[in-house]
C-alpha positions in Angstrom: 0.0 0.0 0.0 2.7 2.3 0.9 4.1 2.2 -3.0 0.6 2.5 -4.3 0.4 5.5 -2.1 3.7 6.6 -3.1 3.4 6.5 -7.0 0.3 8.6 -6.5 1.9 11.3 -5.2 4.4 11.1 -8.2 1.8 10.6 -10.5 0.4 14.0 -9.2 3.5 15.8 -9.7 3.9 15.0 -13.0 0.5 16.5 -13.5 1.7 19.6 -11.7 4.5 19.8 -12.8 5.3 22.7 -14.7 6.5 22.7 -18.7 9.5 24.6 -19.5 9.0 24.2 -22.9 5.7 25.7 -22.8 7.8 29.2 -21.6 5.4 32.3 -22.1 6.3 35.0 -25.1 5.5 38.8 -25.3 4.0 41.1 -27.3 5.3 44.6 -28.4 2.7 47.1 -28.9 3.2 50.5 -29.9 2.1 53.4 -31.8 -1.1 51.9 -33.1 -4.4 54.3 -33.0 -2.1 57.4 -33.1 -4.1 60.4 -33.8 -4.8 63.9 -32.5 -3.4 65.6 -29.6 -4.6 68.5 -27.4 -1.7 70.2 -29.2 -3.9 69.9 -32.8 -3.6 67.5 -35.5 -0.6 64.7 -35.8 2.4 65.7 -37.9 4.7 63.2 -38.4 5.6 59.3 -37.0 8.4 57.3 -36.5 8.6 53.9 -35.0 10.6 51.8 -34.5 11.1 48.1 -32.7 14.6 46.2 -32.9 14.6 42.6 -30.7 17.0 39.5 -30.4 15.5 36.7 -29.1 18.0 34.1 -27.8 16.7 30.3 -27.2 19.1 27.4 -26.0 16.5 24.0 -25.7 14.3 25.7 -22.5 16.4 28.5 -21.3 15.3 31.9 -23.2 15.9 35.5 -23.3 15.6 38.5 -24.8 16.5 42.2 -25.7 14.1 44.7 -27.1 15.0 48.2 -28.1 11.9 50.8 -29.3 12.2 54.7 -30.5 8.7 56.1 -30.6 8.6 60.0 -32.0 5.8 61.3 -32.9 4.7 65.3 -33.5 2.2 66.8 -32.3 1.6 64.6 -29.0 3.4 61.2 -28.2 2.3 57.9 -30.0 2.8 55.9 -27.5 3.2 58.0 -24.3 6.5 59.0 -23.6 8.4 59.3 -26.8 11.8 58.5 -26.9 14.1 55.3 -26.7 14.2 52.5 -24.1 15.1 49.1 -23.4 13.7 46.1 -22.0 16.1 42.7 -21.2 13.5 39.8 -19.7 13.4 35.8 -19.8 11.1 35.6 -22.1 11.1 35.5 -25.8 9.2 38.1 -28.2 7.3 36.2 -30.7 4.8 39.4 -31.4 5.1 42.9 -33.1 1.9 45.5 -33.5 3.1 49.0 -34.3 2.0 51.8 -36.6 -1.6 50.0 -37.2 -4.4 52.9 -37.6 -2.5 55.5 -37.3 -2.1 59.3 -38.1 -5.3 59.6 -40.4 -6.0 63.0 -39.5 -3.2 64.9 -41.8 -1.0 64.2 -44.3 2.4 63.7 -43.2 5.5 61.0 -43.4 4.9 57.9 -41.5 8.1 55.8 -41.2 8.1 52.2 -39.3 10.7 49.5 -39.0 10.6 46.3 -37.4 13.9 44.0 -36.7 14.0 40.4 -35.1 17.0 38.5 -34.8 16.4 34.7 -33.4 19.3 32.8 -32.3 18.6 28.9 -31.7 20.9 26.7 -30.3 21.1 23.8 -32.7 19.7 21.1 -30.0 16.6 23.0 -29.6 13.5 21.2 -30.7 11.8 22.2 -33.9 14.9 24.9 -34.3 15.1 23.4 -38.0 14.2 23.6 -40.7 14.2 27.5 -41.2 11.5 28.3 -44.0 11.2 32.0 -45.5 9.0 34.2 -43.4 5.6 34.8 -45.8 4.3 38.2 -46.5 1.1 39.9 -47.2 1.6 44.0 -48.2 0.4 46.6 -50.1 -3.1 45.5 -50.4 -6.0 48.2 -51.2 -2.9 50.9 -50.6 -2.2 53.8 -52.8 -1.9 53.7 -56.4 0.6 51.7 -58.4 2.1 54.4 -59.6 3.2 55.6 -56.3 3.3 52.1 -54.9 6.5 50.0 -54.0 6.5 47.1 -52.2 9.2 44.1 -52.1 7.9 41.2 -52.2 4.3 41.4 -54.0 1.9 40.2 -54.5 0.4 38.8 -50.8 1.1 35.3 -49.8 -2.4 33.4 -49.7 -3.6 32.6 -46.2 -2.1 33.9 -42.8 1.6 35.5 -43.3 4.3 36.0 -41.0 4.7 39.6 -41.7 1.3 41.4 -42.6 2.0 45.4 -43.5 0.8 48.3 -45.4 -2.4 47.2 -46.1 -5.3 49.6 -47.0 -2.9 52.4 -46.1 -2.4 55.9 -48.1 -5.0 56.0 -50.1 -6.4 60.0 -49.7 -4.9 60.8 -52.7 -1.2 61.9 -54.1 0.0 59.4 -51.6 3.0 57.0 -51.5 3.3 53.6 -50.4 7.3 52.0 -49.8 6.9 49.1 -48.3 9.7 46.2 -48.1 10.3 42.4 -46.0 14.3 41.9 -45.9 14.3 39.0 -48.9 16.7 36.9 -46.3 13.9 36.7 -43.5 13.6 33.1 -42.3 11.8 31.8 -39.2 11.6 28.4 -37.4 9.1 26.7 -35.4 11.1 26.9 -32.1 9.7 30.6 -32.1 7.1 31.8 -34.6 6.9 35.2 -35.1 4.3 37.7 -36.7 4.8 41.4 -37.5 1.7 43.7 -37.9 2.3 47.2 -38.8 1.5 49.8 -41.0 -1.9 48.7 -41.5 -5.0 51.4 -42.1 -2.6 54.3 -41.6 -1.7 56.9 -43.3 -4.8 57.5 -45.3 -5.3 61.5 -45.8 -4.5 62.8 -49.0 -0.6 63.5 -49.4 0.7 61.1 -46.6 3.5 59.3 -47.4 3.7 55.0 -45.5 7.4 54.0 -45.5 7.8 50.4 -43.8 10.0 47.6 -43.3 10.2 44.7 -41.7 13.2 42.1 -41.2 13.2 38.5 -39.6 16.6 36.9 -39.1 16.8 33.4 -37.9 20.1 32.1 -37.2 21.0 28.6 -35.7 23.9 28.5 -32.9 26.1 25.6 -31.0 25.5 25.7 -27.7 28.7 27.2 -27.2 27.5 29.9 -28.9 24.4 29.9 -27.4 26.0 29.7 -23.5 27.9 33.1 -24.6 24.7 35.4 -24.4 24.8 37.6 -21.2 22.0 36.1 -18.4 18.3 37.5 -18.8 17.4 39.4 -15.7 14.0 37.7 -14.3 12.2 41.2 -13.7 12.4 44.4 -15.7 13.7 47.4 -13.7 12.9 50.8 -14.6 16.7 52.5 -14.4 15.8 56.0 -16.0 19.2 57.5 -17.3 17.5 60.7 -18.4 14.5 62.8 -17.2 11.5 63.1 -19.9 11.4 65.7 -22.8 8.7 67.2 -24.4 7.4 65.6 -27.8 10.4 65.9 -30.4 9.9 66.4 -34.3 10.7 62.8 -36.1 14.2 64.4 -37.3 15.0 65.1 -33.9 17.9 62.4 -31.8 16.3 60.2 -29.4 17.1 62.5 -25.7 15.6 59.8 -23.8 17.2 56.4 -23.0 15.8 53.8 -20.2 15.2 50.4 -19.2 11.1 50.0 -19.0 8.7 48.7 -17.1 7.1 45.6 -18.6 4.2 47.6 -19.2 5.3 50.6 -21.1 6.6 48.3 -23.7 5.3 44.7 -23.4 1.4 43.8 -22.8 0.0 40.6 -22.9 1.1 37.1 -23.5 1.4 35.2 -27.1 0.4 31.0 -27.2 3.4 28.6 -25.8 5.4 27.8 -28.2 6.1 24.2 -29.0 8.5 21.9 -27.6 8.9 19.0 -25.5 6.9 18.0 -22.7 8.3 17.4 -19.5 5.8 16.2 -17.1 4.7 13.1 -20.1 7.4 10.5 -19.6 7.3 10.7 -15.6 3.7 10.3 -16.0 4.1 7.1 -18.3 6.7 6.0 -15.7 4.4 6.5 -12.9 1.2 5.1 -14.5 3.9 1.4 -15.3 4.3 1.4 -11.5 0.9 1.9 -10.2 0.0 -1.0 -12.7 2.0 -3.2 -11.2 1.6 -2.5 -8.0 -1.8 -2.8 -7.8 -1.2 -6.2 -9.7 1.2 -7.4 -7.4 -1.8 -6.3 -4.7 -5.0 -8.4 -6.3 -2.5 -11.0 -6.9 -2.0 -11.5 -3.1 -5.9 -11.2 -2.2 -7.7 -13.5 -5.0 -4.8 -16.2 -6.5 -6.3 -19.7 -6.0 -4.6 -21.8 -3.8 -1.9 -23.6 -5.1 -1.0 -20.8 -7.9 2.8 -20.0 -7.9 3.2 -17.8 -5.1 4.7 -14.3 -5.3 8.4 -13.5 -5.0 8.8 -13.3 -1.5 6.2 -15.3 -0.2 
């Protein structure tokens, strides 16, 4: 009874128990829904997000840089530059979406992801090219360039500049790095530039880039150790709203919710908790075997081992 009792408990814990694999990523969100101020209508944006994720098989990390300038009145409150380290991964960008709509003006957004996997990380390969859906409804072809187009069919990994800068005498220049590759250890999507930029005049410049690269562990053991909670360490006290020419003044570490809101689906990867379950499940067979065994055998059967 005591090992029936005993492989219960462990049965439990590998019900408990929790999945590193299953680690939790983050969203960026920024400068989406940017519109009038108190100060009077918007006059220019520029965004931009620049993150390297690191994953070695469950330990993961990353390092997430944004700018956010926007005239007249802050995009995404304050503007300026800041970073965020944490021990999680980023697997999803939003920035620039329905945006600045008001006047016409330049709109400039930029998205950069670097992934490094470790080789022995499950489902790190094999690296397919990151699928892209642009420059629909937007603009006029005249005025319209986009690398690649047309839209892939179906759910891409980067989705930008659609139904943007279409008042009129607009310009479109939208463009996905040609060398962007992703891997199931991590997927990624980047949404920006999306309904923005609409009045008459406006001119929606965009890119997006999504570099995969796959590490030894050596490599891998080289990245400097995530911290496990965000700090604000403000370097530099805040400045009023800055003209999108205008150098960053403003450099910081932020708080996870300045930059970083919500949580994106697990990612995949091997389950800890299933083989100690298996294991536990074997054991509780057979001791509950050995158990019945002792209580109902006929007399005369062969006896068990110890008997």
């Amino acid at each position: 009874m005591a090992l029936v009792v005993l492989t219960g408990v462990f049965s439990l814990a590998g019900v408990f128990m929790p999945d590193m694999a299953r680690a939790s990523t983050m969203v960026v969100d920024q400068c989406n829904g940017h519109g009038p101020k108190a100060e009077g209508a918007s006059t220019g944006m520029r965004c931009t997000v620049t993150v390297v994720n690191t994953i070695d098989g469950p330990t993961r990390s990353s390092t997430t840089t944004v700018t956010r300038l926007c005239t007249l009145g802050p995009c995404s409150t304050p503007n300026g530059t800041f970073t965020t380290r944490s021990s999680s991964v980023v697997s999803t960008v939003q920035q620039c979406n329905n945006s600045d709509n008001d006047a016409a003006h330049t709109i400039s957004c930029e998205v950069r992801i670097t992934n490094n996997i470790s080789a022995g990380t499950p489902n790190a390969k094999p690296l397919t090219r990151a699928s892209t859906n642009q420059c629909v409804g937007s603009g006029v072809p005249a005025k319209t360039r986009c690398t690649p187009f047309p839209a892939t069919a179906g759910a891409a990994t980067v989705t930008q500049c659609n139904g943007s800068a279409n008042g009129g005498a607009g310009t479109v220049d939208c463009a996905v790095d040609p060398a962007s590759k992703v891997s199931r250890a991590i997927p990624v999507r980047v949404s920006q530039c999306n309904g923005t930029g609409n009045p008459g005049g406006s001119v929606v410049s965009c890119e997006a880039s999504l570099i995969t690269r796959i590490t030894t562990s050596e490599a891998a053991a080289t990245t400097p150790a995530p911290t496990a909670v965000t700090t604000p360490v403000p370097t530099a006290t805040s400045t009023p709203p800055q003209s999108p020419k205008a150098t960053p003044s403003e450099t910081s570490t932020t708080a996870p919710g300045e930059l970083l809101v919500g949580s994106a689906a697990p990612t995949d990867g091997p389950k800890s908790g299933g083989p100690l379950m298996i294991g536990a499940g074997l054991v509780l067979f057979a001791a509950l075997g050995a158990l019945l065994y002792r209580r109902y055998a006929p007399a005369g059967w062969p006896l068990v081992p110890g008997d």
